[in-house]
C-alpha positions in Angstrom: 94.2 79.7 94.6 95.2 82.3 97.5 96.5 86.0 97.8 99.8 87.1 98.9 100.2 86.6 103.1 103.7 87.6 103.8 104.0 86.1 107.4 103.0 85.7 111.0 105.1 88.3 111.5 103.1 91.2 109.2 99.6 92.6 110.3 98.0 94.5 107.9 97.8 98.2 108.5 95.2 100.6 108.6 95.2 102.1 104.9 92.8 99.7 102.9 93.2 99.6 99.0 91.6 102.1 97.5 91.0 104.7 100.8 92.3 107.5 101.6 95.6 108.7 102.2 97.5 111.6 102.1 95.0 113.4 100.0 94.8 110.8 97.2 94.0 107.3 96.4 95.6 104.6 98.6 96.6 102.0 95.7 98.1 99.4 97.6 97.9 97.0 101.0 100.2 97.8 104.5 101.5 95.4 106.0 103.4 96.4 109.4 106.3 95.0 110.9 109.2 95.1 112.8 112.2 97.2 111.3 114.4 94.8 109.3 111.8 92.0 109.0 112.6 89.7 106.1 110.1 90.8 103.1 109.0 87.8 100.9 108.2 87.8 97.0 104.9 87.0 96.0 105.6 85.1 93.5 108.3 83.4 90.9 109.4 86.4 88.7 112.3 89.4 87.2 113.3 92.1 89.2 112.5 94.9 86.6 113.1 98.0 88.6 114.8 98.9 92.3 115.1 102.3 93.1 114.0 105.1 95.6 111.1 107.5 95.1 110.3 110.5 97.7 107.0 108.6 98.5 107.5 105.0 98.5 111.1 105.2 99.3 112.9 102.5 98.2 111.0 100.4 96.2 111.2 96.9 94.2 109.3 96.0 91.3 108.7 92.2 90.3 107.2 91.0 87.0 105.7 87.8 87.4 104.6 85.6 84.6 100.9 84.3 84.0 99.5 82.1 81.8 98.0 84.0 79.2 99.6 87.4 78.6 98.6 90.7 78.2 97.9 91.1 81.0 101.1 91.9 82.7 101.3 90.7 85.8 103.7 93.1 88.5 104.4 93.2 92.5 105.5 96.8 94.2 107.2 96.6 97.5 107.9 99.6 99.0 109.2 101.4 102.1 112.1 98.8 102.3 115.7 99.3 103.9 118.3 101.1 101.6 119.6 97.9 100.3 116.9 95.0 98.7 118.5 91.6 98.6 118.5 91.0 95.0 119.7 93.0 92.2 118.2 94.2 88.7 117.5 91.5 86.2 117.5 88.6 88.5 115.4 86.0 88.5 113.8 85.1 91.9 111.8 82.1 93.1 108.4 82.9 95.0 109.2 83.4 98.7 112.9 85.0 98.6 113.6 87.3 100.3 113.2 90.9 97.7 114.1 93.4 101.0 113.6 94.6 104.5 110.4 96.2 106.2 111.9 99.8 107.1 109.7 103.3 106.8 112.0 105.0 103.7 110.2 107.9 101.7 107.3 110.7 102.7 104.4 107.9 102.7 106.1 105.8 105.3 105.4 108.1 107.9 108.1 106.8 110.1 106.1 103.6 110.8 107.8 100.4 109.4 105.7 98.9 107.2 105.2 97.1 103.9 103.6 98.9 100.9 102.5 96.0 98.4 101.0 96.3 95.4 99.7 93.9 92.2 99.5 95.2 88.8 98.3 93.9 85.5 98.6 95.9 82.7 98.3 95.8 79.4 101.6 96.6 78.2 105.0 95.9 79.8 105.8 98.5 82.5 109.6 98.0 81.5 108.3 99.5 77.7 105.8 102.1 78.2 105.7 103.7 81.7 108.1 106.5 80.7 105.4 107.6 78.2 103.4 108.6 81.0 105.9 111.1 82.6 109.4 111.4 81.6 110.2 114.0 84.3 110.4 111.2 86.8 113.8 109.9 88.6 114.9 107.3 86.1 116.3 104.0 88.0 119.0 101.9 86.7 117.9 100.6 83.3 116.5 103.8 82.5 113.5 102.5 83.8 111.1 105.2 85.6 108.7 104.3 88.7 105.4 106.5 87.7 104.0 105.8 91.2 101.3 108.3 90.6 99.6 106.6 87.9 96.9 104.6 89.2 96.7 102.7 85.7 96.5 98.8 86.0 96.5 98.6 90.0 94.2 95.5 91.4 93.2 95.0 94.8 96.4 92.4 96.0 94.0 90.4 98.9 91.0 89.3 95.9 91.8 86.0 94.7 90.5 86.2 91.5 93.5 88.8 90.3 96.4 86.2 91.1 94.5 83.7 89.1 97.1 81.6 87.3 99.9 82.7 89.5 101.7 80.3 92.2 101.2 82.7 94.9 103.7 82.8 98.2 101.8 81.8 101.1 103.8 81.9 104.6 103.9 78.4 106.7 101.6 78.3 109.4 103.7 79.4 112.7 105.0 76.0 114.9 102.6 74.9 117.7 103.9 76.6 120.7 105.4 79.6 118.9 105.0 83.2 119.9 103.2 85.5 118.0 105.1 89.0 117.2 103.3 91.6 119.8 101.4 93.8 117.6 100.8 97.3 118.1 96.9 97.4 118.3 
């Protein structure tokens, strides 16, 4: 079993799940990376929701299939470049390519980044997130982001929270390769 590693290209940032940020609970993992770098899915799953929300900016939302359900089992990217590569309703195999690293909405802070998440809940977020707050932007579908609910988020680097999903792990880099310069 593993946890989501996006690449050689990705460092992770420095807001930890769970810390501080802007005033309020950080609910997700940065990753940094160079403008336009390649963002791969987690895992095999739906695109249920693309969209753009004044914080996370254009945002992607994968659910991914486990082997006993409830729980739910969802993926947020956000902070991506105005255009994801995939479209609502596909299906997508683990690894695709979902987007592209950019620093879109308030919370990017004009540092391209990666803002991942993993959810489980225990209803579909396709069915019941509007019930939370119907005043959000609704995305295509009708669907509504409801980033401020911290309801069913799980720390994304424990193992035991992907358990029963094939989780995307990048290839180690080629002997001789150079490492992205990273800004630490």
């Amino acid at each position: 079993m593993s946890v989501y590693e996006p690449g050689p290209d990705f460092e992770q940032g420095v807001y930890e799940y769970w810390g501080w940020h802007d005033n309020r609970r950080h609910a997700g993992i940065d990753f940094e990376a160079e403008d336009g770098t390649p963002i791969p899915v987690a895992a095999a799953g739906t695109v249920v929701g693309l969209g753009f929300d004044a914080t996370y900016g254009n945002t992607a939302i994968v659910r991914h299939t486990g082997p006993v359900e409830p729980p739910y089992r969802y993926t947020l990217y956000a902070h991506m470049q105005a255009t994801a590569a995939v479209t609502l309703g596909a299906e997508i195999s683990r690894g695709v390519t979902i987007g592209f690293v950019s620093s879109t909405g308030s919370g990017g802070h004009g540092v391209p980044h990666l803002h991942f998440e993993l959810l489980h809940l225990e209803f579909t977020w396709e069915s019941k997130w509007q019930e939370y707050n119907p005043v959000y932007e609704h995305w295509p579908g009708r669907i509504p982001l409801m980033i401020s609910n911290p309801h069913g988020r799980l720390h994304p680097l424990e193992q035991a929270n992907w358990e029963g999903i094939d989780v995307y792990v990048a290839p180690t880099p080629k002997e001789g390769s150079t490492p992205r310069p990273t800004s630490r």
